[in-house]
N, C-alpha and C positions, 0 to 999 in steps of 0.2 A: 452716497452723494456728498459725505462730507458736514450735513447738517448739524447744529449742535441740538441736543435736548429738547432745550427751552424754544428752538421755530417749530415743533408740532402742537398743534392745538390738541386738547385735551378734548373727551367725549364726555360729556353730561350724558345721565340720566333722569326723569322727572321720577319722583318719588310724590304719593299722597300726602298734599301740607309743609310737602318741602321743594323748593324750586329745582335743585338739581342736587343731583351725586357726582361727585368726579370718578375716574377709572383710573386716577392716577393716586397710588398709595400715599404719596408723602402730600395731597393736598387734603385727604381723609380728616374730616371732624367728625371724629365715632359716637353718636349719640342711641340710643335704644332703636328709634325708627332706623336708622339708616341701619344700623347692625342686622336688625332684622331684613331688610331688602338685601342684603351683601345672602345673609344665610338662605335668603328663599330662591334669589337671583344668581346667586354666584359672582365673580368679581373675573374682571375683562386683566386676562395678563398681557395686555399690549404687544402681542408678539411683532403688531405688524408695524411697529414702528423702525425706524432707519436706527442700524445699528451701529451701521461702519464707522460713526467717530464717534462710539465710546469707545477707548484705548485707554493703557495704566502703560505708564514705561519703566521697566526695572532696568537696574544695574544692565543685565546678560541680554534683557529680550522687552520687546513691547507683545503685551497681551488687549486681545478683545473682548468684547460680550459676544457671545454666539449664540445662536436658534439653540443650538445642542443645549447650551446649561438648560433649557427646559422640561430637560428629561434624561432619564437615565437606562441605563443599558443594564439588562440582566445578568449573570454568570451565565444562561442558555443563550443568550444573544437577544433576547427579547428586549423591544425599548417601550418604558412605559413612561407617561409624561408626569409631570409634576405639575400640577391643575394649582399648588400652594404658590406658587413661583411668580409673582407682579412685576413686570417691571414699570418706572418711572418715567415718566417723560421727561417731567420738571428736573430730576437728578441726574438723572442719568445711571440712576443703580436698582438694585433689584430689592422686593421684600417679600416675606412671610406674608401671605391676606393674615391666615388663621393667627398667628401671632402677634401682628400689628392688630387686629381685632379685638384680641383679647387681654392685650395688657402683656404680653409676655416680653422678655428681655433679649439683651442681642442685637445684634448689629443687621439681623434680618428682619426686627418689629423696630428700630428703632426710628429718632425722625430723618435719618440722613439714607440709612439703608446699607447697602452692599456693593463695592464694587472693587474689591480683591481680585480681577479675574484672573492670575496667576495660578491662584488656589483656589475659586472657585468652585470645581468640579467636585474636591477632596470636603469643602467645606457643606455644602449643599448635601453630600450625603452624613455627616454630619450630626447637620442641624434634622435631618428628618428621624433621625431615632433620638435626636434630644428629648428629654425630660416636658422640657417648655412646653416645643411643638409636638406632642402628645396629645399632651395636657388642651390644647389650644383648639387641637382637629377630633377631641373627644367632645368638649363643650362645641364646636361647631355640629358636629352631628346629633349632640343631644337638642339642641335649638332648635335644628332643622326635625328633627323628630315628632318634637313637639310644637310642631308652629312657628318657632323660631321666638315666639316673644317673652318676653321676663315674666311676666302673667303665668305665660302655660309654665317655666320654669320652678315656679314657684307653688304654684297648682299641685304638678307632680310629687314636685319634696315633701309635701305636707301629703 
């Protein structure tokens, strides 16, 4: 319909001791409690916001964001979704949760995000065998394992 971004409102959630959490990556102030609610609760990839006017215009072609970058297609045909994959309301581009969570680099943690969607498709698989985001959805699952809190992290190691 045309909307830009920045006219959908963002969804809160209440967190114990903290007024709200945003669902939108690039308004994220990562602190221990909310990292742990992101790990126990999982994080809202906004699929269902208005797409049609994020566009990138190259030289040859204008490109969109699509439903599709949310997931990927197998070599058997199978399409399995990419759950890491946030998009922004505020930007209008896409992030890493596990990466923006964790500190890791790139233009999928970083504060602007992603929106090449040209490349897109090529990039997104990518970044899921990167080093980083690994590293990012190892420590997310090890969190989640144990509790999710630095406490139990630290518990464990020793």
């Amino acid at each position: 319909s045309g909307e830009n971004p920045e006219s959908h409102a963002n969804t809160y959630f209440a967190i114990p001791s903290f007024p709200t959490v945003s669902d939108d990556p690039a308004e994220w102030i990562l602190d221990d409690a909310i990292l742990e609610h992101f790990v126990q609760n999982g994080v809202k990839q906004n699929m269902d916001a208005d797409l049609s006017s994020l566009k990138c215009q190259y030289a040859d072609t204008t490109r969109y964001l699509s439903l599709s970058l949310f997931s990927r297609t197998l070599s058997n045909g199978e399409i399995r979704p990419w759950p890491w994959l946030v998009f922004s309301k505020s930007k209008g581009t896409v992030f890493c949760a596990p990466c923006k969570m964790f500190g890791k680099s790139g233009s999928l943690a970083n504060d602007e995000g992603y929106n090449d969607w040209k490349n897109a498709g090529q990039r997104m698989k990518e970044h899921e065998i990167s080093d980083d985001h690994r590293s990012a959805c190892a420590t997310l699952l090890a969190r989640k394992n144990i509790g999710g809190t630095v406490a139990g992290s630290f518990t464990r190691a020793v």
